[in-house]
N, C-alpha and C positions, 0 to 999 in steps of 0.2 A: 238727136234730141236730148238724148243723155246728159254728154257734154255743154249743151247749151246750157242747159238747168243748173248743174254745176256752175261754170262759168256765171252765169249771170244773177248767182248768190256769192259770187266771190270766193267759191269754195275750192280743194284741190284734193283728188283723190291722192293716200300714200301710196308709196309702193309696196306690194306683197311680194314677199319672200319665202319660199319653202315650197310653194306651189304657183301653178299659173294658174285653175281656177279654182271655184269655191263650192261648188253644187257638183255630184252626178248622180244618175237614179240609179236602182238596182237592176237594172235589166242585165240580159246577157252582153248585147251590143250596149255598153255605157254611152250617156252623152253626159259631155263635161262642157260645167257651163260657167262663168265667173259672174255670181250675183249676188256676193256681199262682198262691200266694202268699206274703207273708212275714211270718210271724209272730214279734210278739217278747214278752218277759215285762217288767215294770216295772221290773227291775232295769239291762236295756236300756234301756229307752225314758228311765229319769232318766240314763244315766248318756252316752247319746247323743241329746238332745232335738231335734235338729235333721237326724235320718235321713228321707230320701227315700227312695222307690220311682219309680222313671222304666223304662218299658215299650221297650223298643229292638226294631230291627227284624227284622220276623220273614222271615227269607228261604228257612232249609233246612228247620229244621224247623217240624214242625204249631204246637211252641209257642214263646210271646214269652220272647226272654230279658230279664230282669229283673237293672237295677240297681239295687242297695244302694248309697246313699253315705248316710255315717254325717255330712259337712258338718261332720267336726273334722279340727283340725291336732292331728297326735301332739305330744303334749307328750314322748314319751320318743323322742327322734330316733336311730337308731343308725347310726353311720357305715359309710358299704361297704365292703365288704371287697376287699381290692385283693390279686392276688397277685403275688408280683415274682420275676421269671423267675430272680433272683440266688441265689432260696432256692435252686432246682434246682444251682446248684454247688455247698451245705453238704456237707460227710461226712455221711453217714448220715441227710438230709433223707430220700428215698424209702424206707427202711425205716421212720423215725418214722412217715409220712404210712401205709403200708401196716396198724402197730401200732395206729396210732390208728382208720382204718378198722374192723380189724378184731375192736377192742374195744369194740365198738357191739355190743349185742346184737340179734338175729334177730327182730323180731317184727312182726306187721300184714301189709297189704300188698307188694306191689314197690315202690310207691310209698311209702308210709310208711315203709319198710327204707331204700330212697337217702334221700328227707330228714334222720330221723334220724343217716346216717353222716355225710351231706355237713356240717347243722349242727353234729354235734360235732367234726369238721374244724376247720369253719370259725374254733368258738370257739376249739379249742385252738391254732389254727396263728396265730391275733389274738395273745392268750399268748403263743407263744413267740414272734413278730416284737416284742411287744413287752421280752421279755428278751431280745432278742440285740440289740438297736437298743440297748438299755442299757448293755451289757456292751461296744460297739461305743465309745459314746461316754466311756463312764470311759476303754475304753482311748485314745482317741485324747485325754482329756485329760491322761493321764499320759504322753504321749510327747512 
């Protein structure tokens, strides 16, 4: 039935590596049982042809956790974001940063709420370091 379901979402489980299953209880007599897995669709699998499944160690819980490497370099590399304590003396740096927070709208989780705010932070505060570094250097070449 398994298989069928897979199959007929056009899906393919990977191969696991490091272990054959994924679950056993703590009893004396263990049963070992294989019930997580990672399943992907073709659009995946062409578009990451070199993904591994590698089995790591099962220590707290009953199940194996399971790593994904996808065995690519990001072709689209994004630089870190660095923040410089200098912002915090701008006029009106903390009320932008509060504006910008707080025009993130509400939705999802707590978790998906902070990401969302943080990342549009983050882009916009990239923005504006990058106009005021601008604006910084015309002036100092005009002086």
């Amino acid at each position: 039935m398994f298989n069928a379901v897979i199959d007929s979402l056009n899906l393919r489980e990977l191969e696991l590596t490091g272990r054959k299953f994924t679950w056993a209880n703590h009893l004396h007599n263990q049963t070992f049982e294989k019930l997580d897995r990672i399943l992907v669709c073709t659009n995946f699998e062409s578009k990451y042809p070199l993904t591994t499944v590698h089995a790591l160690t099962r220590e707290i819980s009953d199940h194996t956790p399971l790593l994904c490497n996808t065995n690519s370099s990001s072709q689209t590399y994004q630089h870190q974001f660095k923040f410089e304590l200098g912002w915090l003396l701008r006029d009106g740096f903390c009320d932008m940063v509060r504006d910008v927070w707080n025009s993130v709208v509400d939705t999802g989780t707590p978790i998906e709420r902070w990401q969302n705010k943080i990342r549009r932070l983050r882009q916009y505060l990239r923005g504006w370091a990058k106009n005021i570094s601008g604006h910084y250097k015309k002036e100092k070449k005009n002086s």
